[in-house]
C-alpha positions as YAML, in Angstrom:
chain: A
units: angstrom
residues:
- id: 1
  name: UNK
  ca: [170.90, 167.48, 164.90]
- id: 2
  name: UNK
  ca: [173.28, 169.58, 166.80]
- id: 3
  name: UNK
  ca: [176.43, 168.32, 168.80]
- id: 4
  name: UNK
  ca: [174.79, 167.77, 172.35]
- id: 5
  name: UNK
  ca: [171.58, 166.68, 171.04]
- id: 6
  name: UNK
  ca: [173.63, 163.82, 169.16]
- id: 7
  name: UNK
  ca: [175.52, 163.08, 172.04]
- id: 8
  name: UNK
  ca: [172.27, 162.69, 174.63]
- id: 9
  name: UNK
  ca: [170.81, 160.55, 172.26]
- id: 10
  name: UNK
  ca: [174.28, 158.41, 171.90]
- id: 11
  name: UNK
  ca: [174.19, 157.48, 175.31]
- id: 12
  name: UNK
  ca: [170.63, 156.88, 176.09]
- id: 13
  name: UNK
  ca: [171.64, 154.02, 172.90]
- id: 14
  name: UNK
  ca: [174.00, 152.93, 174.69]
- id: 15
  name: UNK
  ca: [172.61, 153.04, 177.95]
- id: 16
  name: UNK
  ca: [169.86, 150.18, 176.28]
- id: 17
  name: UNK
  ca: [172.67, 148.60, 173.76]
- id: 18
  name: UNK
  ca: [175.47, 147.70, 176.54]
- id: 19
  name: UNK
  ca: [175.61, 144.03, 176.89]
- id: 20
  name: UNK
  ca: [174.20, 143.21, 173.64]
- id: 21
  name: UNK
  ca: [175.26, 145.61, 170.84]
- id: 22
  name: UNK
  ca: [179.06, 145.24, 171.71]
- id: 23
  name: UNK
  ca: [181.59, 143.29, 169.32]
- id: 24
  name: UNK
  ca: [180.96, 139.63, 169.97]
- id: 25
  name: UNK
  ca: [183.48, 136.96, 170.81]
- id: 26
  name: UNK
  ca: [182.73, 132.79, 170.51]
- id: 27
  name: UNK
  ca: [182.33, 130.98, 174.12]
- id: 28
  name: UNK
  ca: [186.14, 130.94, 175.60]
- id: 29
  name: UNK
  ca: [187.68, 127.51, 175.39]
- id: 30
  name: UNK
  ca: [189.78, 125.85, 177.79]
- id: 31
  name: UNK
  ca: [192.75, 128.29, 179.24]
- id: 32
  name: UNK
  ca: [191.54, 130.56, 176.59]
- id: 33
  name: UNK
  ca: [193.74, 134.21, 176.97]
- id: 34
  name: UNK
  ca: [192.07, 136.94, 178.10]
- id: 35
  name: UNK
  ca: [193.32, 138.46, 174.74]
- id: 36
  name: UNK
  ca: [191.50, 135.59, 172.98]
- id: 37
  name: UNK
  ca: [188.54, 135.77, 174.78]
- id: 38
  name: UNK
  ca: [187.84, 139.41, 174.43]
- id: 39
  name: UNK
  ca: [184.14, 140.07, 174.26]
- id: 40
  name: UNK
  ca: [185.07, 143.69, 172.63]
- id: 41
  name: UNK
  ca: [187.94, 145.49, 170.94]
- id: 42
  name: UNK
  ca: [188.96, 148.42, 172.07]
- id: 43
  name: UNK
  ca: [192.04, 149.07, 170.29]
- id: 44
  name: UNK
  ca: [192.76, 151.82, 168.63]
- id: 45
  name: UNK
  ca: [192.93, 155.79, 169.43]
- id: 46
  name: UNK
  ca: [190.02, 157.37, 171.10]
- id: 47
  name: UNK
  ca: [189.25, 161.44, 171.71]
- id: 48
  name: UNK
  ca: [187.00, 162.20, 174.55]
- id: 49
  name: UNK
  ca: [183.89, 163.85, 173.42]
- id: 50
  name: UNK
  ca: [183.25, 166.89, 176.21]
- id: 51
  name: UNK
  ca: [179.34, 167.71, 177.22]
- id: 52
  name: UNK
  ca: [179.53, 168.28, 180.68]
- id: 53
  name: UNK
  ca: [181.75, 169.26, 183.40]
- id: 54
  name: UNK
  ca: [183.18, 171.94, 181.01]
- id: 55
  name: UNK
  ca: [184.75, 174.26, 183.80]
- id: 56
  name: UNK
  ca: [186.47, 171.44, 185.59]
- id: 57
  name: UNK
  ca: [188.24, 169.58, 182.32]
- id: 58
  name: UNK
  ca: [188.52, 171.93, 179.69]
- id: 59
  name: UNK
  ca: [189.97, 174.78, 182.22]
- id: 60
  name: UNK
  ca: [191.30, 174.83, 185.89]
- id: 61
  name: UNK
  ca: [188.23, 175.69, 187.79]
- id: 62
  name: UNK
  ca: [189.26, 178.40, 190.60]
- id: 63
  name: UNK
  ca: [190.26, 177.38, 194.11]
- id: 64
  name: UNK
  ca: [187.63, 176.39, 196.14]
- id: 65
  name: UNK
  ca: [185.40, 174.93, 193.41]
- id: 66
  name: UNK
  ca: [184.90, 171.40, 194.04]
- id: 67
  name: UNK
  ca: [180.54, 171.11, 193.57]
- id: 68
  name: UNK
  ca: [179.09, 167.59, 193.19]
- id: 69
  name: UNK
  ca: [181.88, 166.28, 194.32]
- id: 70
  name: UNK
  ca: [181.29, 164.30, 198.24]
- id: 71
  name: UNK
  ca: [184.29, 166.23, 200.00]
- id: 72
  name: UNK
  ca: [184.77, 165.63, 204.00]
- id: 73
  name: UNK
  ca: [186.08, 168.31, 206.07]
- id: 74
  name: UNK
  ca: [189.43, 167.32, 205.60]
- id: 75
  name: UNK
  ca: [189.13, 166.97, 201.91]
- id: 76
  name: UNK
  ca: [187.44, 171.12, 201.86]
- id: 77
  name: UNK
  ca: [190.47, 172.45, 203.99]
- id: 78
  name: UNK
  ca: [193.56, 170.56, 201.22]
- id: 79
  name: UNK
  ca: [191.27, 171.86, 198.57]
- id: 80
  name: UNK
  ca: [190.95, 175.69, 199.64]
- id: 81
  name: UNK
  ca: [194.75, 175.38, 200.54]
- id: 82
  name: UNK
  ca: [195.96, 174.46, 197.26]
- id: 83
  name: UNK
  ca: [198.55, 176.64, 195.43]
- id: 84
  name: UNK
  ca: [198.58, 176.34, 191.31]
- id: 85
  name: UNK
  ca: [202.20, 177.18, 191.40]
- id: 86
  name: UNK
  ca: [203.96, 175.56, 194.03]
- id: 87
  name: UNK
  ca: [202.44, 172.51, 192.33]
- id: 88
  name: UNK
  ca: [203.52, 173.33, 188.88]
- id: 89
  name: UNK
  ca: [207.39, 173.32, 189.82]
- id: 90
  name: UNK
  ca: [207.39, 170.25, 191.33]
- id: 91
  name: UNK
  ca: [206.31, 166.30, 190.95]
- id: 92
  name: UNK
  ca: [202.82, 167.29, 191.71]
- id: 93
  name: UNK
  ca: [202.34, 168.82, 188.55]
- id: 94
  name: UNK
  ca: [201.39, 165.28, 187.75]
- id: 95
  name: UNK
  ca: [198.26, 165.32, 190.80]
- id: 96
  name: UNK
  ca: [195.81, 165.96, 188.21]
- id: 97
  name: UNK
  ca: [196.83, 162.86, 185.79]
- id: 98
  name: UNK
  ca: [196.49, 160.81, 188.27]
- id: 99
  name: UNK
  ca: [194.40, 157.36, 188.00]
- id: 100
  name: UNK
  ca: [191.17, 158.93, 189.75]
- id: 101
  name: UNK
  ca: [191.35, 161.55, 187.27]
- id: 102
  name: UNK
  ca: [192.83, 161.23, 184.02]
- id: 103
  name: UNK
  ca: [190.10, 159.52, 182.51]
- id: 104
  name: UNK
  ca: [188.37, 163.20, 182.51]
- id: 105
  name: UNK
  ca: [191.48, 164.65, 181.11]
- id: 106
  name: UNK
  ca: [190.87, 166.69, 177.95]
- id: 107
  name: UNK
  ca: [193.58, 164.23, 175.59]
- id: 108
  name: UNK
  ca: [193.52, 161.63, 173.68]
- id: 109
  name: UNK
  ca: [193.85, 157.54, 174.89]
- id: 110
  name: UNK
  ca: [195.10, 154.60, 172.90]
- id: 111
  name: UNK
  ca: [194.86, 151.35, 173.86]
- id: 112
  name: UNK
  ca: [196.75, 148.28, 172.28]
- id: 113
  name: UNK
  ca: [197.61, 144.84, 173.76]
- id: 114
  name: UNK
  ca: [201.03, 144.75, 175.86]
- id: 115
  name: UNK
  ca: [200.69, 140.73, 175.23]
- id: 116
  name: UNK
  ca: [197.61, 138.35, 176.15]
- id: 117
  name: UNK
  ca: [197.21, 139.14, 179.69]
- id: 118
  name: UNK
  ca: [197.69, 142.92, 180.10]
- id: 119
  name: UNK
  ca: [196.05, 145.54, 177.93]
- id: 120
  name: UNK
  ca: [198.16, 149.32, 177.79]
- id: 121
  name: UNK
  ca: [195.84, 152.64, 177.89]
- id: 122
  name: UNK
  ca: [198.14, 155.55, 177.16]
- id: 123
  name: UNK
  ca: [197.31, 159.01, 177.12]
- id: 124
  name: UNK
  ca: [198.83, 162.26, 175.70]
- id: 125
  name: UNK
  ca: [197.70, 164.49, 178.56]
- id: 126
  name: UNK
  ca: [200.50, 164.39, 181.32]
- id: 127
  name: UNK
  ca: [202.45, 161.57, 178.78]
- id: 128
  name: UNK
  ca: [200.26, 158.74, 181.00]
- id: 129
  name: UNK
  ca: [200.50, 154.68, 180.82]
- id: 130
  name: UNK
  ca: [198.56, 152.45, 182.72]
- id: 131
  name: UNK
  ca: [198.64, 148.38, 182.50]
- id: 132
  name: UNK
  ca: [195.62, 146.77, 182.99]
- id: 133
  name: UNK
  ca: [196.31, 143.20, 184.01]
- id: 134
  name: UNK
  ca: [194.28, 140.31, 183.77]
- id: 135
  name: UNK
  ca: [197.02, 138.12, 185.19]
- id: 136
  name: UNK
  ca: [198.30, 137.89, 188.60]
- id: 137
  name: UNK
  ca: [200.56, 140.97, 188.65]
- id: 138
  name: UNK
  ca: [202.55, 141.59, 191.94]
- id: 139
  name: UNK
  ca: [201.97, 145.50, 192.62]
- id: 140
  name: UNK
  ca: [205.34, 146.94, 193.25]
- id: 141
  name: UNK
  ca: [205.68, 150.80, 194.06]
- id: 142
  name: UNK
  ca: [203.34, 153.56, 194.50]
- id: 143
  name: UNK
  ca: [202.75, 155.18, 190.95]
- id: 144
  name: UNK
  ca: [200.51, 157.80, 189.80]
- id: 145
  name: UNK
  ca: [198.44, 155.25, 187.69]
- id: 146
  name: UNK
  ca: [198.08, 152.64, 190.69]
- id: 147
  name: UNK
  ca: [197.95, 148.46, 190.20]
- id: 148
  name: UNK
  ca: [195.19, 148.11, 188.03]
- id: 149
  name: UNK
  ca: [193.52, 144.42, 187.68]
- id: 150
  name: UNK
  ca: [190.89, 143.60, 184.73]
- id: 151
  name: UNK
  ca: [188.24, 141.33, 184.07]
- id: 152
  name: UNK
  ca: [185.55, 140.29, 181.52]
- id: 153
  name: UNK
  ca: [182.44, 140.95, 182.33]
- id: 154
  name: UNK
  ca: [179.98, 138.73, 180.42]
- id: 155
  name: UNK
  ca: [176.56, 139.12, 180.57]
- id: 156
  name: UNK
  ca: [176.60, 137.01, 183.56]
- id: 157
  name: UNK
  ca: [179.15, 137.38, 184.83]
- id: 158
  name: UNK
  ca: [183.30, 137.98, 185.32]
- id: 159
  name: UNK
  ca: [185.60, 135.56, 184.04]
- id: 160
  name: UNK
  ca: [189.18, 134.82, 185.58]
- id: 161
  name: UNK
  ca: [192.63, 135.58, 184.12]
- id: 162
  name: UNK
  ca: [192.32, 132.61, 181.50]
- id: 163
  name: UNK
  ca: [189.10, 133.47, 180.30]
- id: 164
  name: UNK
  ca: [187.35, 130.95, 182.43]
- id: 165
  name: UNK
  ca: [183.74, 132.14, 183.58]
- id: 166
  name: UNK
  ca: [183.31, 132.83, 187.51]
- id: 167
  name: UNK
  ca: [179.27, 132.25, 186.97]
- id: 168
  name: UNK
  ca: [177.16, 130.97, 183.67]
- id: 169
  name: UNK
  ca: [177.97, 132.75, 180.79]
- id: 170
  name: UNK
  ca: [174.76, 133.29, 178.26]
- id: 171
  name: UNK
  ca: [175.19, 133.60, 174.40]
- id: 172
  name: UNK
  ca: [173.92, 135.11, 171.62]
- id: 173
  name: UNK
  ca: [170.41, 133.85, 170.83]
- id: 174
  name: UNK
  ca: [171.43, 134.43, 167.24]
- id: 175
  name: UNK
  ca: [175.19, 132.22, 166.97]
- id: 176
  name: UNK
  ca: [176.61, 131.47, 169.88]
- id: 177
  name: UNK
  ca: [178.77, 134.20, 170.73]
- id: 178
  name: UNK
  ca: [179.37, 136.31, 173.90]
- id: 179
  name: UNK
  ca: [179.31, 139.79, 174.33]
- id: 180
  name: UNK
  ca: [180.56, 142.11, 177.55]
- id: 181
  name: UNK
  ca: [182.33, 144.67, 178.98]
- id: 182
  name: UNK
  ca: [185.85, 145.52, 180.97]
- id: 183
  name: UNK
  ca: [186.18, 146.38, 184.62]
- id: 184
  name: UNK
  ca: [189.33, 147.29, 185.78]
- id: 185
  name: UNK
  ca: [190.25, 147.68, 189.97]
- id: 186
  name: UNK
  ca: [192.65, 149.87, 190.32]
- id: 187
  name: UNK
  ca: [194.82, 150.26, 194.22]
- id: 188
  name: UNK
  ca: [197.92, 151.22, 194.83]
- id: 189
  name: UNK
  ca: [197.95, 154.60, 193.36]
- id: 190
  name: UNK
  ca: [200.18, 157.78, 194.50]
- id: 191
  name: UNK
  ca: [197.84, 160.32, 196.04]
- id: 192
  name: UNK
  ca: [196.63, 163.09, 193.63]
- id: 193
  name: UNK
  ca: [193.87, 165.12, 192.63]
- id: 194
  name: UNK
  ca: [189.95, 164.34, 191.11]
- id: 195
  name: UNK
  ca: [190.49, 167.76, 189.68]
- id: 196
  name: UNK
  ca: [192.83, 169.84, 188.17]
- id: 197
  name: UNK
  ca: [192.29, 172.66, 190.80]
- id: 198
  name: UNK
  ca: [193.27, 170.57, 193.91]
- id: 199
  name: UNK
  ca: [190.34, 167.89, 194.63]
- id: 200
  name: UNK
  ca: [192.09, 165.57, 196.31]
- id: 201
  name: UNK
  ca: [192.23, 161.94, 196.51]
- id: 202
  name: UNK
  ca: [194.51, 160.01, 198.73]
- id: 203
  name: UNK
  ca: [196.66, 156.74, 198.27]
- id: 204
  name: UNK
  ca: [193.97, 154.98, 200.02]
- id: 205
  name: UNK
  ca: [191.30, 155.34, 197.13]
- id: 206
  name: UNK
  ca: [190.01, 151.99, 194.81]
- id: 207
  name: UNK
  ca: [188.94, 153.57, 191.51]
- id: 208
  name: UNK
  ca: [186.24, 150.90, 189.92]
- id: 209
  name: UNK
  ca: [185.80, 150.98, 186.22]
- id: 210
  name: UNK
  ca: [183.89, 149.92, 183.30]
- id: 211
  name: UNK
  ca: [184.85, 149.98, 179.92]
- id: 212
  name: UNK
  ca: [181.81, 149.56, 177.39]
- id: 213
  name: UNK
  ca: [181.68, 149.96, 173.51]
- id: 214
  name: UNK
  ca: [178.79, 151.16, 171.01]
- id: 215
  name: UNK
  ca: [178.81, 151.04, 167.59]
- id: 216
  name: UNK
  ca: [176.24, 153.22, 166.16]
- id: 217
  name: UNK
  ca: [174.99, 152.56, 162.20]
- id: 218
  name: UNK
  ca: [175.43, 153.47, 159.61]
- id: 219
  name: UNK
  ca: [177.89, 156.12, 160.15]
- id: 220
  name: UNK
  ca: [177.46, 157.02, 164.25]
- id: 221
  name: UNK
  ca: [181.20, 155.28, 164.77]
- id: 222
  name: UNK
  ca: [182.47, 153.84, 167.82]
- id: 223
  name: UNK
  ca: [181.94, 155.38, 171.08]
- id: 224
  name: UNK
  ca: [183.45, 154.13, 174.33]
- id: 225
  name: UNK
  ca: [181.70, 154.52, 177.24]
- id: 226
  name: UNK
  ca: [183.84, 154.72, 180.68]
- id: 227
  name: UNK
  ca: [182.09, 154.64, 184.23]
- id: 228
  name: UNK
  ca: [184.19, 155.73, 186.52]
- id: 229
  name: UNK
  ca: [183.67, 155.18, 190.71]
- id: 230
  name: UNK
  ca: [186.62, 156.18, 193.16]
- id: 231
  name: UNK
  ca: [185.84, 155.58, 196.72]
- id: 232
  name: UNK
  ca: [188.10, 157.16, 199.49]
- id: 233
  name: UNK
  ca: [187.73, 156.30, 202.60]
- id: 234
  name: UNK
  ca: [190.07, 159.68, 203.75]
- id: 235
  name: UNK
  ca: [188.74, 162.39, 201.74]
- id: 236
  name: UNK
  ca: [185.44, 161.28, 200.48]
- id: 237
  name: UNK
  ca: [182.16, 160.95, 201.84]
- id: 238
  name: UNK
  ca: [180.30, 158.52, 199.26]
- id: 239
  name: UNK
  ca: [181.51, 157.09, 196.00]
- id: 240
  name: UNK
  ca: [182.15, 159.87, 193.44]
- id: 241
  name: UNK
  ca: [181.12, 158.68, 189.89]
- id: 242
  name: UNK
  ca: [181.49, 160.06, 186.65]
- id: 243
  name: UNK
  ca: [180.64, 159.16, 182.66]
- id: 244
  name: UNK
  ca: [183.47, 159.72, 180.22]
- id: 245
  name: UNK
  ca: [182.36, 159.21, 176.55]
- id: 246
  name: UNK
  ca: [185.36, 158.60, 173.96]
- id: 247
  name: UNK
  ca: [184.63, 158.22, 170.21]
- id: 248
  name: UNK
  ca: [187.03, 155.83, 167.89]
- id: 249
  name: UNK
  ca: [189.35, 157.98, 165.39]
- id: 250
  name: UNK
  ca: [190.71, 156.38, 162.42]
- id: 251
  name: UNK
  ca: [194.06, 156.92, 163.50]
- id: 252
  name: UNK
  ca: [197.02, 158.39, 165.67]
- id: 253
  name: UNK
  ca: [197.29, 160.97, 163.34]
- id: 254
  name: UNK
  ca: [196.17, 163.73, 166.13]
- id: 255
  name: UNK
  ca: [198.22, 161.75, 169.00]
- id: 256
  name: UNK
  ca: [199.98, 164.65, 170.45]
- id: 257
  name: UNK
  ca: [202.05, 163.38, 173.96]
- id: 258
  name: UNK
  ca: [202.23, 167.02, 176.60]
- id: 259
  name: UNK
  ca: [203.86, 166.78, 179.90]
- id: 260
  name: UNK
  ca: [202.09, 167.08, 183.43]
- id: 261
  name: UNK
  ca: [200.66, 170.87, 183.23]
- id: 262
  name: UNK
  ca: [197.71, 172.65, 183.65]
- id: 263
  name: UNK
  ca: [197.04, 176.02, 182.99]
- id: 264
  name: UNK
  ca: [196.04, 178.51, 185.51]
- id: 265
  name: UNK
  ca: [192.89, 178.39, 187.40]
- id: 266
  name: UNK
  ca: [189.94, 180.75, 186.22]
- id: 267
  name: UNK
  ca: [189.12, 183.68, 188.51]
- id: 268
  name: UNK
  ca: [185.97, 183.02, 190.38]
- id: 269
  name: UNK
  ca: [183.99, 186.14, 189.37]
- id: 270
  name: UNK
  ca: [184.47, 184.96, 185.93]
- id: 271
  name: UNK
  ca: [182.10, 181.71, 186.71]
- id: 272
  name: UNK
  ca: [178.36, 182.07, 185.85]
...
């Protein structure tokens, strides 16, 4: 079976497996940590696996190509204005690793536990961390990566930041146990870009995400499955929502940290 055709049929699995085919965790216990409680692991180092939207994360699509994304008029006229260069020698070199975007990023993410209530994602592209807190985090300063705040999602529902359910929580038919997914609010972000050539988004988006995890026997590995939804009430006319797929590596052997750069855009003849 060839690359994509393995891919497709990855997440169609796991489009029918999320929920119940995700690493299990007994019912949470009084003022159980969120750490405790996890309903899934995802530790470890993941590389994204890239199907789709090759021209806009693999290379810097030209100026002026935003399709499929909901731009307003305002949104259009930043885009179509945007200079690669000017941005590349200054602090918006770092636009395109911003929160809204660096999920689609062509680098590697690892995630590991800062303690029980936060969870760390960091990334190689642009040399990115972001804290995902389950506790109740004061947001200080704008930063590219925002205030992020994460919760369990059981089958039926979100639990709070001691692994307490918000609404019934259903177990296993089998044992007992839970399974679930991650979703992670994310606000008070520095304006930057849903692109590398110049999208933008502004300091007033909420990025929504949802973390899910597929194991795939005998020898399909781990994928991780990350639905993305920024809404922008500035530069976007509906929700924009994307898919990124990672797959689990064995180790950090490939980690390779690069600072905030992009290459130059492609020349729009070029394009099919």
């Amino acid at each position: 079976m060839c690359k994509r055709a393995y891919v497709a049929v990855a997440v169609l699995v796991a489009g029918v497996l999320t929920g119940s085919d995700l690493a299990a965790q007994t019912r949470p216990g009084p003022e159980t940590a969120p750490r405790a409680s996890a309903p899934l692991d995802l530790e470890g180092y993941w590389a994204p696996i890239i199907t789709e939207d090759w021209r806009w994360r693999m290379m810097t699509a030209a100026k002026g190509d935003y399709a499929s994304v909901p731009l307003n008029e305002d949104a259009r006229r930043i885009a179509d204005a945007w200079d690669w260069a000017a941005d590349q020698e200054s602090e918006d070199a770092c636009k395109p690793f911003g929160v809204a975007n660096i999920m689609r990023m062509p680098g590697r993410l690892h995630i590991s536990w800062q303690d029980d209530d936060t969870l760390t994602l960091e990334f190689d592209a642009g040399t990115q961390t972001r804290r995902l807190h389950f506790g109740d985090a004061v947001p200080g300063e704008r930063t590219w990566q925002g205030h992020s705040t994460a919760a369990w999602r059981f089958e039926s529902g979100e639990v709070d930041r001691r692994g307490q359910p918000t609404g019934g929580l259903r177990p296993d038919q089998s044992d007992g146990r839970l399974t679930g997914s991650l979703k992670v609010v994310t606000t008070n972000m520095r304006a930057g870009h849903l692109r590398k050539n110049g999208v933008p988004y502004s300091e007033d988006a909420v990025v929504t995400e949802y973390f899910d995890r597929v194991s795939l026997p005998p020898a399909g590995g781990d994928l991780l499955f990350v639905t993305t939804v920024v809404d922008d009430p500035a530069y976007l006319t509906e929700p924009f929502i994307t898919s990124t797929t990672f797959r689990r590596e064995p180790d950090g052997s490939r980690w390779n940290p690069t600072p905030c750069r992009i290459d130059p855009p492609v020349i729009r003849s070029t394009l099919p």
